[in-house]
C-alpha positions in Angstrom: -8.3 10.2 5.5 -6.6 8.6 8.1 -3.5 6.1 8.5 -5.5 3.7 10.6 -7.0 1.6 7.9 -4.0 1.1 6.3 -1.6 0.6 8.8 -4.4 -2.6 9.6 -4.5 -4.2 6.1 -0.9 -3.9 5.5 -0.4 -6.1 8.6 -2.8 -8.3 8.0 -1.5 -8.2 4.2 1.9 -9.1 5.8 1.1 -11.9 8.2 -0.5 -13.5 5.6 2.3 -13.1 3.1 4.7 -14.6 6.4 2.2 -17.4 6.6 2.1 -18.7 3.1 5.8 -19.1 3.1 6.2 -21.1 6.3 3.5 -23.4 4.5 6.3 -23.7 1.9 8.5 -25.6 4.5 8.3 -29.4 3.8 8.4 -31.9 7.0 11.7 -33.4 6.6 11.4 -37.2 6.1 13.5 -39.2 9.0 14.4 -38.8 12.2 18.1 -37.9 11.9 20.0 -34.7 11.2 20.5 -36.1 7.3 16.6 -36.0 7.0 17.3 -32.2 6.8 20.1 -31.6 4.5 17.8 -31.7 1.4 15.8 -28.9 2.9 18.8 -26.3 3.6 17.8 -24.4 0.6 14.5 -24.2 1.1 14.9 -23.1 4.7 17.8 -20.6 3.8 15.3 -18.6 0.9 12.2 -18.8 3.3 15.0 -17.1 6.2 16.3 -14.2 3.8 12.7 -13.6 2.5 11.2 -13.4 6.1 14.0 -11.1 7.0 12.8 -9.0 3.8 9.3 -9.0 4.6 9.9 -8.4 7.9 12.3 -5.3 6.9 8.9 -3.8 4.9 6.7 -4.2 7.9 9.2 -2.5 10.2 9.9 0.5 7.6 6.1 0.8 7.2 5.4 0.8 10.6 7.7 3.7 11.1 7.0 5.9 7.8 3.4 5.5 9.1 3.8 6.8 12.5 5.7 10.0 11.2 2.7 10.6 9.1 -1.0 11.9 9.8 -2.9 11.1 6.8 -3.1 9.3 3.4 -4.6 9.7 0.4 -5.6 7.7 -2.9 -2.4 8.2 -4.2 -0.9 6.4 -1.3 -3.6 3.8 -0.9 -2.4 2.2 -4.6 0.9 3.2 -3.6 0.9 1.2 -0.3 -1.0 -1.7 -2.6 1.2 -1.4 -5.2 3.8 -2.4 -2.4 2.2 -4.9 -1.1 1.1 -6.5 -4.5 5.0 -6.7 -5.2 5.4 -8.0 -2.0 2.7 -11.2 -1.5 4.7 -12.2 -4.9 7.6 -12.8 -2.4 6.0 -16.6 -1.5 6.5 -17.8 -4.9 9.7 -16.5 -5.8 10.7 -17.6 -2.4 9.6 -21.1 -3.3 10.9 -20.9 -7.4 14.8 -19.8 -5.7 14.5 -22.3 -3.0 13.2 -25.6 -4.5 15.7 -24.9 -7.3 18.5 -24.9 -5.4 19.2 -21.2 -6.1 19.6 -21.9 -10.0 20.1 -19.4 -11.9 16.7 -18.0 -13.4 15.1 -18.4 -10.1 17.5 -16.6 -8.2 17.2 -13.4 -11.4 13.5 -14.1 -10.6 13.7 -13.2 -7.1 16.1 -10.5 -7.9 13.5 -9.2 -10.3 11.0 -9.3 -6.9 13.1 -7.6 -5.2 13.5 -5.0 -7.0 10.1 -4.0 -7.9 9.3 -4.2 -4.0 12.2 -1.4 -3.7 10.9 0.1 -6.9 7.4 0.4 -5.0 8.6 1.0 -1.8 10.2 4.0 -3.2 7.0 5.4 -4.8 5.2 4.8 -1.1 7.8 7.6 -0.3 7.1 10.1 -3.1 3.4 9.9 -2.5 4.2 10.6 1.4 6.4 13.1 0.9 4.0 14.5 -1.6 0.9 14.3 0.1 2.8 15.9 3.3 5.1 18.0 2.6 8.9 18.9 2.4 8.8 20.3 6.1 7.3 17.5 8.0 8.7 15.2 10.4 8.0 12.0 7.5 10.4 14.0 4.8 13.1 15.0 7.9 13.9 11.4 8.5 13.5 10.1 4.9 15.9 12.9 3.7 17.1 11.7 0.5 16.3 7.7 1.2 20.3 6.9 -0.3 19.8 4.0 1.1 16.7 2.4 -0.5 17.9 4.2 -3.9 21.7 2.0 -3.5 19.6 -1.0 -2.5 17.6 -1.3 -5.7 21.0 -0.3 -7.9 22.2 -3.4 -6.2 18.8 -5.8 -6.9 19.2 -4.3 -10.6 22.8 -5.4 -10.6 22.0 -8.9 -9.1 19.4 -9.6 -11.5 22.1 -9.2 -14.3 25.1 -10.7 -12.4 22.8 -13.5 -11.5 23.7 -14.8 -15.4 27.0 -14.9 -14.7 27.3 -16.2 -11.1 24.0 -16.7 -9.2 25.9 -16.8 -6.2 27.2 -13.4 -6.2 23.0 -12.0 -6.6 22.5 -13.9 -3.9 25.3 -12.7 -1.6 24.0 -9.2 -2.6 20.5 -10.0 -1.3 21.9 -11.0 2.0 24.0 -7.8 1.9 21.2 -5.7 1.3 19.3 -7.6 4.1 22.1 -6.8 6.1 22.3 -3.4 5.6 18.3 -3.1 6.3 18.9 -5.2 9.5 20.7 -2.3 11.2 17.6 -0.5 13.0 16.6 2.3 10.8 16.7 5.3 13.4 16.0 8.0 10.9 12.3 8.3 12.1 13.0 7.6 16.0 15.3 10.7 16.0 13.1 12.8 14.3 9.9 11.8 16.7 12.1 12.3 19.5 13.1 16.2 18.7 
């Protein structure tokens, strides 16, 4: 079948997702720059969870352009994503209205994870479904990447128990490193 259909929900799936956690955002009470300090966390878990979401969307976006079809294995795949992924609200809120305590932040390390876990099952029923010649395998090659950034959620959601602040550096790393345009699919279109 083709990629149309899903391309559509998993963009309306991720505005959505975007949506609910900007509703998170509390009005701050005041007028003056102080009326804001009690909302820095808050804001700072909606930013790096935005960033993530919006890291999905983009990497979707392009593994779905290298590709010509799906299949029912990718359909729950691509669900099974996104399911992982509209989580990302709540564990948002749980991290930020806790002031990145420590089962929260384990919480959203947890998240994390399983949307990497997921992500990385998207790719294996891709890769499956089109081949080990095609342009979609060519620019995932061996996806070291996505496999070093779920080692690091895993080791987050441990570390997490012994200094929250270190998972949470990590998930700003990780953003970081996913922030850098991904030009594995570009260069293969391009050829």
């Amino acid at each position: 079948m083709g990629k149309g259909r899903v391309e559509a929900f998993t963009d309306g799936v991720v505005a959505i997702i975007i949506t609910i956690m900007v509703l998170d955002l509390k009005v701050p009470e005041g007028e003056d720059f102080s009326a804001l300090l009690p909302q820095w966390p808050v804001f700072l878990c909606y930013v790096l969870s935005f960033i993530n979401v919006g890291i999905y969307w983009n990497n979707l976006h392009n593994m779905f352009h290298t590709v010509q079809r799906v299949d029912g294995r990718v359909l729950w795949a691509n669900l099974h994503l996104l399911f992982w992924l509209s989580l990302m609200p709540v564990t948002t809120a749980f991290m930020g209205e806790n002031h990145f305590a420590t089962v929260p932040v384990a919480v959203y390390g947890v998240d994390l994870a399983l949307c990497a876990t997921a992500y990385a099952m998207l790719v294996l029923a891709l890769r499956r479904l089109h081949g080990q010649d095609t342009a979609f395998a060519k620019a995932i090659g061996n996806d070291r990447k996505g496999r070093i950034s779920l080692a690091v959620y895993i080791a987050a959601v441990a570390l997490a128990f012994l200094n929250r602040w270190i998972s949470v550096a990590l998930f700003v790393t990780v953003a970081l490193v996913w922030l850098v345009p991904d030009t594995r699919f570009s260069r293969v279109l391009e050829k």
